[in-house]
mmCIF entry with sequence, helices, sheets and N, C-alpha, C, O atoms, coordinates in Angstrom:
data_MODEL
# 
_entry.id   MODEL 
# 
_entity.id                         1 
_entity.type                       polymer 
_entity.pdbx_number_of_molecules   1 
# 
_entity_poly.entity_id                      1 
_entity_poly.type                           'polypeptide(L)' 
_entity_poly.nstd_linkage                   no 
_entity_poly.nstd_monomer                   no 
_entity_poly.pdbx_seq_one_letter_code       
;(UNK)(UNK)(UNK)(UNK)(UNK)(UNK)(UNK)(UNK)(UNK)(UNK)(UNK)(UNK)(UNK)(UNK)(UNK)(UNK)
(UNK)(UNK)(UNK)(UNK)(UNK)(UNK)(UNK)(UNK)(UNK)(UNK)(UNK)(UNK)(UNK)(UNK)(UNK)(UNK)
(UNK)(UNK)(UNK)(UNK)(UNK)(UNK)(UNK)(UNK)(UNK)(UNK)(UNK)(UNK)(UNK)(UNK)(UNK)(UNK)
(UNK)(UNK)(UNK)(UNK)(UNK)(UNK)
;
_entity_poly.pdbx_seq_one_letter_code_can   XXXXXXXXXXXXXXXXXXXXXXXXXXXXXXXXXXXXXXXXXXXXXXXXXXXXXX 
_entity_poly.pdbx_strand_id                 A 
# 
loop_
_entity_poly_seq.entity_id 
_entity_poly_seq.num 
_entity_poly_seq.mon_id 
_entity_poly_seq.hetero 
1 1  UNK n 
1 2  UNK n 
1 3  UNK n 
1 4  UNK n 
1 5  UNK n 
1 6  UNK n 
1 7  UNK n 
1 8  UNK n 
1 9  UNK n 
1 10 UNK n 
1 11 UNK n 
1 12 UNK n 
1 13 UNK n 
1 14 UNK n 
1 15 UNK n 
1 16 UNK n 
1 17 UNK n 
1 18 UNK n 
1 19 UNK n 
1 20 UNK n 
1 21 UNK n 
1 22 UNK n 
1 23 UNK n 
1 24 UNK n 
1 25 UNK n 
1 26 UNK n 
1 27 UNK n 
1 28 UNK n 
1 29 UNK n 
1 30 UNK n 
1 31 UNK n 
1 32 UNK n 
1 33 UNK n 
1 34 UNK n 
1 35 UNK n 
1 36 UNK n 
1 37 UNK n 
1 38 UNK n 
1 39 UNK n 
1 40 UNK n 
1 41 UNK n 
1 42 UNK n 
1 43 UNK n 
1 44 UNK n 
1 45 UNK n 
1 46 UNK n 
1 47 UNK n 
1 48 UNK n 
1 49 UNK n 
1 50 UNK n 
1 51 UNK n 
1 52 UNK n 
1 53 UNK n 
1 54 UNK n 
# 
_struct_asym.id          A 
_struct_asym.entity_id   1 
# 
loop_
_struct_conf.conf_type_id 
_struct_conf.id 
_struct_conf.pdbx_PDB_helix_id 
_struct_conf.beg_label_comp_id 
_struct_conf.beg_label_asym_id 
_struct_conf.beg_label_seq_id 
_struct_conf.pdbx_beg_PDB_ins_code 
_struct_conf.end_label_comp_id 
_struct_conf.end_label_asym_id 
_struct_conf.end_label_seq_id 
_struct_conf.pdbx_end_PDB_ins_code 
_struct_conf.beg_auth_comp_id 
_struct_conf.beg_auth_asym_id 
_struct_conf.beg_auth_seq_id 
_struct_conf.end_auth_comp_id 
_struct_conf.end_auth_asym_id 
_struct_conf.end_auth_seq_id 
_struct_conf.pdbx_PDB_helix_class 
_struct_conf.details 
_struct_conf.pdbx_PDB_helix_length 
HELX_P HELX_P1 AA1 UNK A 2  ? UNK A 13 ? UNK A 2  UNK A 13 1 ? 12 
HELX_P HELX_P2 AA2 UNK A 21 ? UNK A 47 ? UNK A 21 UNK A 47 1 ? 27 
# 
_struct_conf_type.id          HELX_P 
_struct_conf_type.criteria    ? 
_struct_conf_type.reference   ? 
# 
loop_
_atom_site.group_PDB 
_atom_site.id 
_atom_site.type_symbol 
_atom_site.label_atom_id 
_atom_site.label_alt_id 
_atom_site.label_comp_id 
_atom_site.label_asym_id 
_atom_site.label_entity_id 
_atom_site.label_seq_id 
_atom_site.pdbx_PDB_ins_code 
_atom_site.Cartn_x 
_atom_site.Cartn_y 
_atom_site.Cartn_z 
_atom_site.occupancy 
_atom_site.B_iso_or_equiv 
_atom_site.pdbx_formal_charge 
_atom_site.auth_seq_id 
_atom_site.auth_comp_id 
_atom_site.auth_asym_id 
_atom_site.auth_atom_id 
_atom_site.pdbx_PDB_model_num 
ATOM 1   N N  . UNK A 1 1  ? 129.083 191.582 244.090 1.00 0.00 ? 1  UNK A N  1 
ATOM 2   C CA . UNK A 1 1  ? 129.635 190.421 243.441 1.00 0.00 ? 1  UNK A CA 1 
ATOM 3   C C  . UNK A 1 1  ? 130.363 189.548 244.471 1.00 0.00 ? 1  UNK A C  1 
ATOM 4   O O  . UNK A 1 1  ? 130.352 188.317 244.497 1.00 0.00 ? 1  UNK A O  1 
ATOM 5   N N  . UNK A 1 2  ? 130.981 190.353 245.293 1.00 0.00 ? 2  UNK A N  1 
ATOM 6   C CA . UNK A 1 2  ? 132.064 189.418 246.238 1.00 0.00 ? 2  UNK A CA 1 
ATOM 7   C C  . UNK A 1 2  ? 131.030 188.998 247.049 1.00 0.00 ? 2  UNK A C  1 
ATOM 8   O O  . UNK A 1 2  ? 131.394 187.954 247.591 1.00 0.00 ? 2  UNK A O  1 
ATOM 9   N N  . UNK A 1 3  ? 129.116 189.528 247.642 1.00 0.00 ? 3  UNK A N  1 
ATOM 10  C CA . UNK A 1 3  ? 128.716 189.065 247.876 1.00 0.00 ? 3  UNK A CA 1 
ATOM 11  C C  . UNK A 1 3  ? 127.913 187.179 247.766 1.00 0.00 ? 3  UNK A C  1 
ATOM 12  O O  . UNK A 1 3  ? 127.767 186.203 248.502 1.00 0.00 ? 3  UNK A O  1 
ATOM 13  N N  . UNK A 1 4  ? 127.618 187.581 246.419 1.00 0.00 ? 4  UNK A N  1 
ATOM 14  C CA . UNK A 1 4  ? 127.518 186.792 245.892 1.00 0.00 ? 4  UNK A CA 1 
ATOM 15  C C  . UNK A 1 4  ? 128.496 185.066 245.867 1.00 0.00 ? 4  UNK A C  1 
ATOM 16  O O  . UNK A 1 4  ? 128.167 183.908 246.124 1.00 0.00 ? 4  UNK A O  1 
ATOM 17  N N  . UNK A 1 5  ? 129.435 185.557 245.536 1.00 0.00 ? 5  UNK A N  1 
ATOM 18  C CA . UNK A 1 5  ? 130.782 184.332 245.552 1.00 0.00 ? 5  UNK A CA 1 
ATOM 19  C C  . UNK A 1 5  ? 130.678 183.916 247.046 1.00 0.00 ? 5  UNK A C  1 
ATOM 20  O O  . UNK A 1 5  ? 130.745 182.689 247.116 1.00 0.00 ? 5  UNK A O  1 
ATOM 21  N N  . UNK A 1 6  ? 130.531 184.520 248.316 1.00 0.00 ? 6  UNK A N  1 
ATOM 22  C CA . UNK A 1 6  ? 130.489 184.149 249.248 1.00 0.00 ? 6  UNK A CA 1 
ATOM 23  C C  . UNK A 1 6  ? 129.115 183.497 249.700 1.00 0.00 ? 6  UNK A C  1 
ATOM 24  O O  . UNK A 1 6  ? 129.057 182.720 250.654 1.00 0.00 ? 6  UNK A O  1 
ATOM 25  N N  . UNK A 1 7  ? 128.284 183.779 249.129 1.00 0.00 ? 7  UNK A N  1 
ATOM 26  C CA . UNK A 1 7  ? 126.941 183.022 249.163 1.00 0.00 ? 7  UNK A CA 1 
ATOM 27  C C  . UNK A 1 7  ? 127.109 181.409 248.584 1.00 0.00 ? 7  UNK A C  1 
ATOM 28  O O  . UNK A 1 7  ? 126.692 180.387 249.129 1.00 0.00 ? 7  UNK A O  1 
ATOM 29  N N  . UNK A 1 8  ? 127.676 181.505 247.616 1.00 0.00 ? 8  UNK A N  1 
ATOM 30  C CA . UNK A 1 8  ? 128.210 180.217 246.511 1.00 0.00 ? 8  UNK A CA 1 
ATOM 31  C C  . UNK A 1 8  ? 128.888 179.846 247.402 1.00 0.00 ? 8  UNK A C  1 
ATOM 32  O O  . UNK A 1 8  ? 128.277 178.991 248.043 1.00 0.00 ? 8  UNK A O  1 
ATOM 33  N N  . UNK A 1 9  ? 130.062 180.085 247.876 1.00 0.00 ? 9  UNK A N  1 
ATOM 34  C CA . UNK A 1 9  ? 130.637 179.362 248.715 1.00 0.00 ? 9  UNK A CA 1 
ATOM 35  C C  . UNK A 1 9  ? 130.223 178.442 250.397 1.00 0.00 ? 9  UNK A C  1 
ATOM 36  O O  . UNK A 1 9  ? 130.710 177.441 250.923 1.00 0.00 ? 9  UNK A O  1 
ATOM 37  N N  . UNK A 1 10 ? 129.271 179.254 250.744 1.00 0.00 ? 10 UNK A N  1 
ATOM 38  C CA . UNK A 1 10 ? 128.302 178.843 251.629 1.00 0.00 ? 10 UNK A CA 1 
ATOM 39  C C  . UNK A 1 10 ? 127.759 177.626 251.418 1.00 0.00 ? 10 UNK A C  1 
ATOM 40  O O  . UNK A 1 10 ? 128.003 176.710 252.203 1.00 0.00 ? 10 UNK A O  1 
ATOM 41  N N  . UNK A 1 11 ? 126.781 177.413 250.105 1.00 0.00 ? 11 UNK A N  1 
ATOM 42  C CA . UNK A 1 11 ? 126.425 176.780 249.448 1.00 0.00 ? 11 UNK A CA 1 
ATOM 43  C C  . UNK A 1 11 ? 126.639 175.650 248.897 1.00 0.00 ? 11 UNK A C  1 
ATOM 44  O O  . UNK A 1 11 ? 125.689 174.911 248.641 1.00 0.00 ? 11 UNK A O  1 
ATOM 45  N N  . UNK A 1 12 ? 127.960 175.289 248.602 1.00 0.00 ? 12 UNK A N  1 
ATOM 46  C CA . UNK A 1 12 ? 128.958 174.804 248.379 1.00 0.00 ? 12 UNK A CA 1 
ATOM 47  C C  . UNK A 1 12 ? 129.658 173.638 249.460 1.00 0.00 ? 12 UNK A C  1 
ATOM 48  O O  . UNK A 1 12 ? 130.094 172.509 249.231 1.00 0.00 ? 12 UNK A O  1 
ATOM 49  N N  . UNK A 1 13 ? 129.558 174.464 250.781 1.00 0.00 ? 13 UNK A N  1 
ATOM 50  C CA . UNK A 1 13 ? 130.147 173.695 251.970 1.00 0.00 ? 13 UNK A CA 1 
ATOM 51  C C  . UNK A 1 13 ? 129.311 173.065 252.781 1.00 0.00 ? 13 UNK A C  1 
ATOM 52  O O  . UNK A 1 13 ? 129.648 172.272 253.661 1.00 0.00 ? 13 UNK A O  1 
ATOM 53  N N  . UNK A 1 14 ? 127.980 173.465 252.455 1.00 0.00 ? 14 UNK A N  1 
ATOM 54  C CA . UNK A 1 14 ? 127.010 172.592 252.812 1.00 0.00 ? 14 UNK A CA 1 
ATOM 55  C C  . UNK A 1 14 ? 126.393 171.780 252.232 1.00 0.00 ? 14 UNK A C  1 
ATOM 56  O O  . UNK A 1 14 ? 125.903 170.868 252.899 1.00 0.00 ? 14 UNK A O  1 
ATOM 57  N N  . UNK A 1 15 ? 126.168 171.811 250.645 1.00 0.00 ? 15 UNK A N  1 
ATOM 58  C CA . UNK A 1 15 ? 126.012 170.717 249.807 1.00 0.00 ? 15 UNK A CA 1 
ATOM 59  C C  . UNK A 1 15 ? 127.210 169.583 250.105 1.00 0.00 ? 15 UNK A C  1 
ATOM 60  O O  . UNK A 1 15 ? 126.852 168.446 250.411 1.00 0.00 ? 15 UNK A O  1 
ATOM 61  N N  . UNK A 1 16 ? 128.866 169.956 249.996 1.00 0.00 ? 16 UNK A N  1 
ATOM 62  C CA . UNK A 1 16 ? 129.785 168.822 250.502 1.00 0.00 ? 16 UNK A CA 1 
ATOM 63  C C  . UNK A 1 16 ? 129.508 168.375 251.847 1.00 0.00 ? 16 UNK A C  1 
ATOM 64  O O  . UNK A 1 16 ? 130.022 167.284 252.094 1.00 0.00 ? 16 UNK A O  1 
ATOM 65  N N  . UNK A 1 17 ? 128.777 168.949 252.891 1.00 0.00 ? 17 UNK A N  1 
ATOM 66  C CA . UNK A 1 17 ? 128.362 168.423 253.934 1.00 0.00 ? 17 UNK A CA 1 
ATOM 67  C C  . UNK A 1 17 ? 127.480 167.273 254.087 1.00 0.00 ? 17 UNK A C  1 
ATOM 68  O O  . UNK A 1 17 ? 127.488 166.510 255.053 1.00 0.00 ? 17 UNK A O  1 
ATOM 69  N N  . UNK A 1 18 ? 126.960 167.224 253.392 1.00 0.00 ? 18 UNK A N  1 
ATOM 70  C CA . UNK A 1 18 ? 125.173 166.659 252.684 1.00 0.00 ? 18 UNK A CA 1 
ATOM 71  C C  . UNK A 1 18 ? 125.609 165.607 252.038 1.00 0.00 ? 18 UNK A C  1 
ATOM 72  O O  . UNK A 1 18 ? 125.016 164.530 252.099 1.00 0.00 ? 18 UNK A O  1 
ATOM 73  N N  . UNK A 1 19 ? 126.762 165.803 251.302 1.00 0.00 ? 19 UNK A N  1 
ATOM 74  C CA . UNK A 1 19 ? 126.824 164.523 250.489 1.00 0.00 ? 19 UNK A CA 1 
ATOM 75  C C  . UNK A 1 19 ? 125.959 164.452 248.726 1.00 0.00 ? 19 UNK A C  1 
ATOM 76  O O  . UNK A 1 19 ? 125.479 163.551 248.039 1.00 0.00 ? 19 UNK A O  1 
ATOM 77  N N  . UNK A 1 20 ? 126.183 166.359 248.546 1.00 0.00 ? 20 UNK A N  1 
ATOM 78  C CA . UNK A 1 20 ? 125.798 166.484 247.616 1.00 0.00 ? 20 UNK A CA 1 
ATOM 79  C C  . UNK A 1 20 ? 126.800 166.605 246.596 1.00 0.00 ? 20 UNK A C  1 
ATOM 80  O O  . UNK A 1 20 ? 126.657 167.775 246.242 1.00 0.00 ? 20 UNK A O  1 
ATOM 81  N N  . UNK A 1 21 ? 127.861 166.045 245.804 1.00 0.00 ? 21 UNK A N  1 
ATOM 82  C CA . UNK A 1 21 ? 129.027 166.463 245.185 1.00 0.00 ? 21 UNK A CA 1 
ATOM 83  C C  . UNK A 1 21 ? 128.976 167.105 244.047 1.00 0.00 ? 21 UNK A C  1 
ATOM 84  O O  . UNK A 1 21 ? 129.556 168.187 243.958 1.00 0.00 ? 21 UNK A O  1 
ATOM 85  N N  . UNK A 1 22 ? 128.273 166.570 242.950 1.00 0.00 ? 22 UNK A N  1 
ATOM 86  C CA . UNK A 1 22 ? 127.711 167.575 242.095 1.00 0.00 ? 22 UNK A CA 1 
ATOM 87  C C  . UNK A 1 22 ? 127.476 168.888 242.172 1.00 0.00 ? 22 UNK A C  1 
ATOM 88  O O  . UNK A 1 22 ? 128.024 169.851 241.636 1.00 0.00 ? 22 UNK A O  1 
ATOM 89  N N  . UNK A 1 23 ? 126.196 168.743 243.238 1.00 0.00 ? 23 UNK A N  1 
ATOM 90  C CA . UNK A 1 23 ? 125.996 170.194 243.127 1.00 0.00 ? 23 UNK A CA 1 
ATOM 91  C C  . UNK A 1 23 ? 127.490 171.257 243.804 1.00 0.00 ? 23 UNK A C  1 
ATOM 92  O O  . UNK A 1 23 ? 128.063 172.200 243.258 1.00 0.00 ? 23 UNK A O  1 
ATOM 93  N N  . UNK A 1 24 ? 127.674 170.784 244.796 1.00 0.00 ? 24 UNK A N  1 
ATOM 94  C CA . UNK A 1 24 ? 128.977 171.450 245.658 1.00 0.00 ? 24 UNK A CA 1 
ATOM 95  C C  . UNK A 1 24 ? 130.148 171.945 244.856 1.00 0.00 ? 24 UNK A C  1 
ATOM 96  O O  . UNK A 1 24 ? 130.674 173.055 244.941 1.00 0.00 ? 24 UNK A O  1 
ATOM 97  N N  . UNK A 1 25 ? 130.538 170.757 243.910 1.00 0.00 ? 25 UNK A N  1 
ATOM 98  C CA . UNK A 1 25 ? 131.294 171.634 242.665 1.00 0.00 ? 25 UNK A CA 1 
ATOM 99  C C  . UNK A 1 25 ? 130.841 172.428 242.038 1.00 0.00 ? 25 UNK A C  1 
ATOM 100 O O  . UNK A 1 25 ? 131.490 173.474 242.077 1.00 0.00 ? 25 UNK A O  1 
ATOM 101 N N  . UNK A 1 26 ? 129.743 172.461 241.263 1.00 0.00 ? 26 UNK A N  1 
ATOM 102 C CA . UNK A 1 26 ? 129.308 173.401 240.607 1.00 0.00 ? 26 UNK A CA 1 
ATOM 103 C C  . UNK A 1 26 ? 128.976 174.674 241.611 1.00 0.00 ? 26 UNK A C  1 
ATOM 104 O O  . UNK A 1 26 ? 129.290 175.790 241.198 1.00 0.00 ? 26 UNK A O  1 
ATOM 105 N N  . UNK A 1 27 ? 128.435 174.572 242.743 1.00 0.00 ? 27 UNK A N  1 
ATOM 106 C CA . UNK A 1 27 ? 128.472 175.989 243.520 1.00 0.00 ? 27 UNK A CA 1 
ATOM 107 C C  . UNK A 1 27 ? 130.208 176.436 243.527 1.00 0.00 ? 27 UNK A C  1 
ATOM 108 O O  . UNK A 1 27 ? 130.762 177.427 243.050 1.00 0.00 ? 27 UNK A O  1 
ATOM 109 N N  . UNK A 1 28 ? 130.783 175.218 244.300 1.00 0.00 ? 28 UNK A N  1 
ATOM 110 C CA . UNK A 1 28 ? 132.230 176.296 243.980 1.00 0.00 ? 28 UNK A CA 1 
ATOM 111 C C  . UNK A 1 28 ? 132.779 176.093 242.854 1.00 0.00 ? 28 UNK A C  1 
ATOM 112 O O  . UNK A 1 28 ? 133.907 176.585 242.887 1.00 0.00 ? 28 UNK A O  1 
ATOM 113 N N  . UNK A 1 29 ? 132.562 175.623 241.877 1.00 0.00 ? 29 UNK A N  1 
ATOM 114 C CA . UNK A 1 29 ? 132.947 176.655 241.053 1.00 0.00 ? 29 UNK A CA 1 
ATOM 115 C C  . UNK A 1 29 ? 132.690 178.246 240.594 1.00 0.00 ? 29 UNK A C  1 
ATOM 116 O O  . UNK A 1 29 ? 133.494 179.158 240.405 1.00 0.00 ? 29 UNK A O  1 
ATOM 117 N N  . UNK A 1 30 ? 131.076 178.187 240.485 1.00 0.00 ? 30 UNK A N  1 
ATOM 118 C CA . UNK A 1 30 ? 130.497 179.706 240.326 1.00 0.00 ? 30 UNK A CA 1 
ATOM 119 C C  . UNK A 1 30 ? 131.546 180.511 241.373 1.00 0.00 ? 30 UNK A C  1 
ATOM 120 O O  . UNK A 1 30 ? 132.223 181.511 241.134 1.00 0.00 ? 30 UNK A O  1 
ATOM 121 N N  . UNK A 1 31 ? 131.467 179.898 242.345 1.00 0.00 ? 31 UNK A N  1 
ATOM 122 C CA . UNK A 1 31 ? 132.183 180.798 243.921 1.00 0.00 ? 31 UNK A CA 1 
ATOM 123 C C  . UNK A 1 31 ? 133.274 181.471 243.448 1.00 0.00 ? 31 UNK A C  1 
ATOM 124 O O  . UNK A 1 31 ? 133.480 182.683 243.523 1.00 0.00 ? 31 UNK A O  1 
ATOM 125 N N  . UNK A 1 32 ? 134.056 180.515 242.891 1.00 0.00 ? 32 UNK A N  1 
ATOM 126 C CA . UNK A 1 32 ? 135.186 180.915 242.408 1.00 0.00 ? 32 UNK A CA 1 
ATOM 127 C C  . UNK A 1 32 ? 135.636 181.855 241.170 1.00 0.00 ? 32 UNK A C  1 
ATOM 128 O O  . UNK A 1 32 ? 136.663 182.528 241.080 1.00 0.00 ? 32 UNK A O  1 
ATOM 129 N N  . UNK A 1 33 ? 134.517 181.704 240.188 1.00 0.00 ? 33 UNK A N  1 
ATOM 130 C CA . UNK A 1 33 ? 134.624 182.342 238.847 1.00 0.00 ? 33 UNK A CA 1 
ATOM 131 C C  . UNK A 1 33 ? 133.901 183.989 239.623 1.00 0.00 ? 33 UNK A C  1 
ATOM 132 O O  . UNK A 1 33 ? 134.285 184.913 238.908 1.00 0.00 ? 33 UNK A O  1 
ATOM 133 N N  . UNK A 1 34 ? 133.293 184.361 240.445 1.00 0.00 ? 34 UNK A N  1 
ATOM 134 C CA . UNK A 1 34 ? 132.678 185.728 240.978 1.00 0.00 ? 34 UNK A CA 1 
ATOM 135 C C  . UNK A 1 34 ? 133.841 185.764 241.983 1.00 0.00 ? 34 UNK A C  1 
ATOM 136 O O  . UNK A 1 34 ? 134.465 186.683 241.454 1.00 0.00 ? 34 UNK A O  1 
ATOM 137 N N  . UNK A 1 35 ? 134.317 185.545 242.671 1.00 0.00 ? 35 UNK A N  1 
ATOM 138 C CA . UNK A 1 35 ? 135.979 186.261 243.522 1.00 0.00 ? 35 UNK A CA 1 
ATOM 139 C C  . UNK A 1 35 ? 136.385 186.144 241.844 1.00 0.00 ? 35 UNK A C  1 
ATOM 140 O O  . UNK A 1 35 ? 135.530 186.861 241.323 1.00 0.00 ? 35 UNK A O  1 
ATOM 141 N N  . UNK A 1 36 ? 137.137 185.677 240.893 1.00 0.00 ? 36 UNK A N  1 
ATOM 142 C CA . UNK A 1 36 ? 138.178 186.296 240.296 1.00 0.00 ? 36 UNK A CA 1 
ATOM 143 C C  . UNK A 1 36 ? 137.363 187.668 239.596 1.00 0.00 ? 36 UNK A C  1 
ATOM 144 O O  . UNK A 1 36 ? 137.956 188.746 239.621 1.00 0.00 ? 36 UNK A O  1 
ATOM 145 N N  . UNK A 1 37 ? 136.136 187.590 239.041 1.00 0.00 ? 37 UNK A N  1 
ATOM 146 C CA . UNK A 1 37 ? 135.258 188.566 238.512 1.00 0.00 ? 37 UNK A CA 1 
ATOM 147 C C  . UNK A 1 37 ? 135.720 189.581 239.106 1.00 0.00 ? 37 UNK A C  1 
ATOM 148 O O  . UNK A 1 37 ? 136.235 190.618 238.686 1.00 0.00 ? 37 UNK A O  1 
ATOM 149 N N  . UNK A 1 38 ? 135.382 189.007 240.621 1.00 0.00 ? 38 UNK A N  1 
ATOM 150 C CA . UNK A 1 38 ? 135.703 190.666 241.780 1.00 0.00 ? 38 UNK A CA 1 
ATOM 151 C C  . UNK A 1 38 ? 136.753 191.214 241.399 1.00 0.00 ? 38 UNK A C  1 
ATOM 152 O O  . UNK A 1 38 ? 137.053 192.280 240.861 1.00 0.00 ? 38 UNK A O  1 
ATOM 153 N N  . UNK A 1 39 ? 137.428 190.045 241.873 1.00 0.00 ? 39 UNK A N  1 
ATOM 154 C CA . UNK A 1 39 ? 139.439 191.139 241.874 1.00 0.00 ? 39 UNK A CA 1 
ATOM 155 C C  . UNK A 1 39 ? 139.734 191.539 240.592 1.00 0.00 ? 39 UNK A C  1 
ATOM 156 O O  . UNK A 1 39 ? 140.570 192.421 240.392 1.00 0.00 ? 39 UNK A O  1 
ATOM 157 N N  . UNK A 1 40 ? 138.951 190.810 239.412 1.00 0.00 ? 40 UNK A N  1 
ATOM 158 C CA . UNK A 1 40 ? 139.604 191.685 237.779 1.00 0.00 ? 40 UNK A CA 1 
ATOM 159 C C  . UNK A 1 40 ? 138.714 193.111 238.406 1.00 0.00 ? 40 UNK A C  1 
ATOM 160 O O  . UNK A 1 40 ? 139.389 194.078 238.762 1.00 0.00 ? 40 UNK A O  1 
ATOM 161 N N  . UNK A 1 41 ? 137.807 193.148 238.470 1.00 0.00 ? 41 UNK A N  1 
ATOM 162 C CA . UNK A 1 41 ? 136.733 194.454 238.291 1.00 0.00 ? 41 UNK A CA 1 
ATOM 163 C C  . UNK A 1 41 ? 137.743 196.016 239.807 1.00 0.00 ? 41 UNK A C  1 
ATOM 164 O O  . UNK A 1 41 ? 137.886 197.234 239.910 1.00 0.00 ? 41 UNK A O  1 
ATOM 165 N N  . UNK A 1 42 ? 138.086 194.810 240.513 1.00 0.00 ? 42 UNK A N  1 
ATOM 166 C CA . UNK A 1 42 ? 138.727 195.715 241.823 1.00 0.00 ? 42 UNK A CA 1 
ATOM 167 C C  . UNK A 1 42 ? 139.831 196.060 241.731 1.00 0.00 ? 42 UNK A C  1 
ATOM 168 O O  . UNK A 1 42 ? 140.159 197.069 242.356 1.00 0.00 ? 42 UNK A O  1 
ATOM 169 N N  . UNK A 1 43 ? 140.784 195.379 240.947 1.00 0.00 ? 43 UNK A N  1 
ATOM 170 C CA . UNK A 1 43 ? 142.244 196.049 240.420 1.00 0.00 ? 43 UNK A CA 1 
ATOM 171 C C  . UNK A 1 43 ? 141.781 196.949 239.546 1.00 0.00 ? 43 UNK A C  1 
ATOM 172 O O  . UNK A 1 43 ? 142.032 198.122 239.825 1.00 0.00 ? 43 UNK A O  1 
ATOM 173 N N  . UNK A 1 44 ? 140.993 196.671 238.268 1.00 0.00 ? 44 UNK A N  1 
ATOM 174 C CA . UNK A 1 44 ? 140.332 197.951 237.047 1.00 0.00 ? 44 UNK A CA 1 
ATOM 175 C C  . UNK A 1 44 ? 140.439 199.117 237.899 1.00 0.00 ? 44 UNK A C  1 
ATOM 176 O O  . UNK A 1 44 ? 141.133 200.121 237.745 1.00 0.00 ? 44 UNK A O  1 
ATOM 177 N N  . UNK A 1 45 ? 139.456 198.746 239.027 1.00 0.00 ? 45 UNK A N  1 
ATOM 178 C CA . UNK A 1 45 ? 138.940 200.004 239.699 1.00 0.00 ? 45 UNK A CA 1 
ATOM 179 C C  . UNK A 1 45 ? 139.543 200.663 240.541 1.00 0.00 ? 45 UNK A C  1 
ATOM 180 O O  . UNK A 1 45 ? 139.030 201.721 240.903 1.00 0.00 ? 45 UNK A O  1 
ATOM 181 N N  . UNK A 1 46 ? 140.950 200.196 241.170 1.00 0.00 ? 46 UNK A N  1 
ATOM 182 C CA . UNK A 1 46 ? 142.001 200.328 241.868 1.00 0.00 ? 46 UNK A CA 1 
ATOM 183 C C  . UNK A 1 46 ? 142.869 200.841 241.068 1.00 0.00 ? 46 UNK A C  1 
ATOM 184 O O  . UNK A 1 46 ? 143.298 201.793 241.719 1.00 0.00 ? 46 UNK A O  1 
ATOM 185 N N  . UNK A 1 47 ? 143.496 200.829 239.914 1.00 0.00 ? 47 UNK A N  1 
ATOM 186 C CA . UNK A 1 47 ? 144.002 201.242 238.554 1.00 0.00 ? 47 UNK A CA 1 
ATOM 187 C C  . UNK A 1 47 ? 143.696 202.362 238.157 1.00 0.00 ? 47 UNK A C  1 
ATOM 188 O O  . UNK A 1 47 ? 144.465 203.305 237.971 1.00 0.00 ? 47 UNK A O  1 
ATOM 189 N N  . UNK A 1 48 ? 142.674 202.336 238.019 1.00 0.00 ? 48 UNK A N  1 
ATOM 190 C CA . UNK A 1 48 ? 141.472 204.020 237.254 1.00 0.00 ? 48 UNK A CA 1 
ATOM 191 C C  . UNK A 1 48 ? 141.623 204.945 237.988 1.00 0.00 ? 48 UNK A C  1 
ATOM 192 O O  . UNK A 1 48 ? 141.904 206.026 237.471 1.00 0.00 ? 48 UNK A O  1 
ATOM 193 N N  . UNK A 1 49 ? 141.475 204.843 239.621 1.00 0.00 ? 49 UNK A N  1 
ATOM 194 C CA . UNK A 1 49 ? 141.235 205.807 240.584 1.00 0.00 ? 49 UNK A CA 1 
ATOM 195 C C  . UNK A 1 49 ? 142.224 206.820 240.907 1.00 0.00 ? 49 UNK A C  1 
ATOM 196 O O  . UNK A 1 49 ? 142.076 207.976 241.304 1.00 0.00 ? 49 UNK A O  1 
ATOM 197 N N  . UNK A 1 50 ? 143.782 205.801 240.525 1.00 0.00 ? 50 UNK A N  1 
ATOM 198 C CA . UNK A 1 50 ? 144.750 206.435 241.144 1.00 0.00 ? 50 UNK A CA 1 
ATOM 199 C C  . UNK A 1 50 ? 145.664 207.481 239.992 1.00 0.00 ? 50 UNK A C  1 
ATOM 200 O O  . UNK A 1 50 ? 146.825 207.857 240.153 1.00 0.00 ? 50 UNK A O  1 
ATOM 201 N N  . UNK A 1 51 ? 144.850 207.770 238.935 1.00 0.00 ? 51 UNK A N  1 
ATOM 202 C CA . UNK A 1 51 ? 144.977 208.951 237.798 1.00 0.00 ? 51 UNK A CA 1 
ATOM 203 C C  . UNK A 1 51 ? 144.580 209.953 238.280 1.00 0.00 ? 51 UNK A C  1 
ATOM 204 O O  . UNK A 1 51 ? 143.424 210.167 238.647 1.00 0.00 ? 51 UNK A O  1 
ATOM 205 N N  . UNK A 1 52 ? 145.725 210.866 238.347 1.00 0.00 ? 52 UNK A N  1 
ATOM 206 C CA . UNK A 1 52 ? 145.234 212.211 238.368 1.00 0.00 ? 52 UNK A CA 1 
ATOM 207 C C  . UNK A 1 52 ? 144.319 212.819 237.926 1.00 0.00 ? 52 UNK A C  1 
ATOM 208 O O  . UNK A 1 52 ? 144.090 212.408 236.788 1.00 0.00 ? 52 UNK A O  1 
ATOM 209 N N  . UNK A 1 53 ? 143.266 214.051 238.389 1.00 0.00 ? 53 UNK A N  1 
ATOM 210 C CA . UNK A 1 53 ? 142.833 214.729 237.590 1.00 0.00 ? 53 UNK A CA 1 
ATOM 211 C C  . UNK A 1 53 ? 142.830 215.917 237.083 1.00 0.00 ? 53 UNK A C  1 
ATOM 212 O O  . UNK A 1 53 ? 142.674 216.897 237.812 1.00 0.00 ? 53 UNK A O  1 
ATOM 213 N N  . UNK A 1 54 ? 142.961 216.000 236.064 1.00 0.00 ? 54 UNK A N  1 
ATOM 214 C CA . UNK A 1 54 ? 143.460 217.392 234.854 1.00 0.00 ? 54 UNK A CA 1 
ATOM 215 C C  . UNK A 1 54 ? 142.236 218.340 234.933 1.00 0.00 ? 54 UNK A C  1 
ATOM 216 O O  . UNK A 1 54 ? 142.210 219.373 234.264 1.00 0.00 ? 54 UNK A O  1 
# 
C-alpha cells in the first residue's frame, strides 16, 4: 500500500511538472488517501502485536 501512495505521488509530481493540474491533484490525492490507509492499517498492526500471548 505504502507502495502504491508513493507511486501516486510520483505521478503526481510529474503531471504538476507537465502542466497537468487536474490530473496531479487527483494523483495526490489518491497518494494521500493510501499513506493515511497505511498508517491506520500500521498502528492496527502495531497495536495487535504488542499483546501478550496466553
Amino acid at each position: 500500500m505504502l507502495h502504491y501512495s508513493l507511486i501516486f505521488l510520483v505521478v503526481a509530481i510529474i503531471a504538476g511538472v507537465l502542466g497537468f493540474g487536474g490530473i496531479a491533484g487527483d494523483a495526490a490525492w489518491i497518494a494521500k488517501a493510501l499513506f493515511v490507509a497505511f498508517l491506520v492499517v500500521w498502528v492496527i498492526s502495531f497495536i495487535m502485536g504488542r499483546k501478550p500471548r496466553v
